[in-house]
C-alpha positions as CSV (number, residue, x, y, z in Angstrom):
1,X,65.9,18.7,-207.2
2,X,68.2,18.4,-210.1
3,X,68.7,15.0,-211.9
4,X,70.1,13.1,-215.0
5,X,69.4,9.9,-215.2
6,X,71.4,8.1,-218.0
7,X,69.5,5.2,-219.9
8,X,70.3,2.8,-222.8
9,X,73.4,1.2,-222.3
10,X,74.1,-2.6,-222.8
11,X,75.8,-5.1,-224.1
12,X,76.2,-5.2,-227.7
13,X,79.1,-6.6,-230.5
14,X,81.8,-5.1,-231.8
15,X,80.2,-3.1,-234.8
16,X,76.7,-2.8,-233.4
17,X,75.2,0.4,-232.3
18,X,73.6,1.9,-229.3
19,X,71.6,4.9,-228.4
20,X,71.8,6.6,-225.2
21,X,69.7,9.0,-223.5
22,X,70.0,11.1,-220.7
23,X,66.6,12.7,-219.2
24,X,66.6,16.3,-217.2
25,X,65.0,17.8,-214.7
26,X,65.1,20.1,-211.8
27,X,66.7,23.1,-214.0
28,X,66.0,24.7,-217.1
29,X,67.3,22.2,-219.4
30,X,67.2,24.4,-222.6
31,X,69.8,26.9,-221.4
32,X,72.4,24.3,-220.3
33,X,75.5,23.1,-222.6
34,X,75.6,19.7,-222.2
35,X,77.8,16.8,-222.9
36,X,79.1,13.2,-222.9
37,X,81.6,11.3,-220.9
38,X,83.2,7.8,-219.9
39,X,85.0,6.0,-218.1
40,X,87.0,2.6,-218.7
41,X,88.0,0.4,-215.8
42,X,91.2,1.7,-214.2
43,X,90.9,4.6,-216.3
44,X,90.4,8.3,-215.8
45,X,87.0,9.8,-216.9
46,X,87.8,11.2,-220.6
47,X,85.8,13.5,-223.1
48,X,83.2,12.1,-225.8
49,X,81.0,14.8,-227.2
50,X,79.4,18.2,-226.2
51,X,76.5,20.3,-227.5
52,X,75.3,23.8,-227.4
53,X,72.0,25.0,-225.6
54,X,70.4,25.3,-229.2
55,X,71.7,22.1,-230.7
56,X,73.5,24.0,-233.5
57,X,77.1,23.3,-232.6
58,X,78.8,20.2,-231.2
59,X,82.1,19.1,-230.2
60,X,83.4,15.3,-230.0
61,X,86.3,13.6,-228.9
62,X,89.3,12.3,-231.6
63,X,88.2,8.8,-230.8
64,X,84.7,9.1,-231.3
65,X,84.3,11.6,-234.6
66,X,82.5,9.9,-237.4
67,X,81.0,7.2,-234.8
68,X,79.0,8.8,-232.6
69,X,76.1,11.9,-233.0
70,X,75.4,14.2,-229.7
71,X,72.3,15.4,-230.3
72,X,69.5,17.0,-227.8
73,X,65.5,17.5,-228.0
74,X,64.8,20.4,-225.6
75,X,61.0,19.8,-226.1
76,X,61.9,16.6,-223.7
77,X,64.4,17.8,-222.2
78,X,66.6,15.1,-223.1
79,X,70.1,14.3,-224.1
80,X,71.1,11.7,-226.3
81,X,73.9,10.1,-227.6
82,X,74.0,8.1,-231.1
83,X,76.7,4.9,-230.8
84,X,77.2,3.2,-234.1
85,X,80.4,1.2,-235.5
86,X,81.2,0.4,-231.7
87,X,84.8,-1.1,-230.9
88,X,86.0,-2.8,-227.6
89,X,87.4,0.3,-226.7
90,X,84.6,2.3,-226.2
91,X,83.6,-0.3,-223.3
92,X,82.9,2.5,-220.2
93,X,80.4,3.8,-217.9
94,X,79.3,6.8,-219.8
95,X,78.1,9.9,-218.1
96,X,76.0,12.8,-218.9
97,X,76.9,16.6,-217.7
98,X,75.3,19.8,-218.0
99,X,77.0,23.3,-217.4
100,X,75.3,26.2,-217.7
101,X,77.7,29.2,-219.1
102,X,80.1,27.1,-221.8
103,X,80.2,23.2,-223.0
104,X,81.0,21.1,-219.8
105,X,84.7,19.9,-218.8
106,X,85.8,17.4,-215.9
107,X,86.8,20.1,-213.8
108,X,83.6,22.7,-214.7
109,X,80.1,21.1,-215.1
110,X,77.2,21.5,-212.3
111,X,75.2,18.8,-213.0
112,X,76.1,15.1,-213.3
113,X,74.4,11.8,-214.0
114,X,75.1,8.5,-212.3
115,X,76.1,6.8,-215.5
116,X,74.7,3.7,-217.4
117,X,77.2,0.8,-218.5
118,X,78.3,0.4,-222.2
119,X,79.9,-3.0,-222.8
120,X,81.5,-4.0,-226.6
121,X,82.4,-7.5,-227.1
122,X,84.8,-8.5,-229.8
C-alpha cells in the first residue's frame, strides 16, 4: 500500500522557520521525482519545489526561491522540505507528491499525501 504521510507543520511567526518531512512507502521511493505543494484557504493548490530521483537537481516556485530547500534522503526514504524566513503568505496545507517518469505537476503525479498545516502569524 502506497503512502506519504506529511509531518512537521505548525504554527510559527513571521520570520521563523520550519522543517517538513514527508515519509514513503509502498513503492520504490529512490526512483520517484518528487515534490512540494500548498494550498491557501479559498485558493487553488499551487507549486513550491521539486526534486529529482538522485537529489541533484531541484526546481522551486518564484515565491519560495531563496526561502525554502527541497531536499530528499533516499536511505529513509523521506522527503523534506526546509522553511526559513516564513511570511503570512506562505500560510497553506502543504502536500507532498511523487511521480515516477518526470518532476510531479497538479495534473500528473501518482502518489499524494494528506497534507500537514503550515500556519505564519504576523
Amino acid at each position: 500500500q502506497v503512502q506519504l504521510v506529511e509531518s512537521g507543520g505548525g504554527l510559527v511567526q513571521a520570520g521563523g522557520s520550519l522543517r517538513l518531512s514527508c515519509a514513503a512507502s509502498g513503492f520504490t521511493f529512490s526512483r520517484y521525482y518528487m515534490g512540494w505543494f500548498r494550498q491557501a484557504p479559498g485558493k487553488e493548490r499551487d507549486f513550491v519545489a521539486a526534486i529529482n530521483w538522485s537529489g541533484g537537481a531541484t526546481q522551486y516556485s518564484d515565491s519560495v526561491k531563496g526561502r525554502f530547500t527541497i531536499s530528499r534522503d533516499n536511505a529513509k526514504n523521506t522527503l523534506y522540505l526546509q522553511m526559513n524566513s516564513l511570511k503570512p503568505e506562505d500560510t497553506a496545507v502543504y502536500y507532498c507528491a511523487a511521480r515516477r517518469s518526470y518532476y510531479p505537476t497538479i495534473n500528473n503525479s501518482n502518489y499524494w499525501g494528506q497534507g500537514t498545516q503550515v500556519t505564519v502569524s504576523s
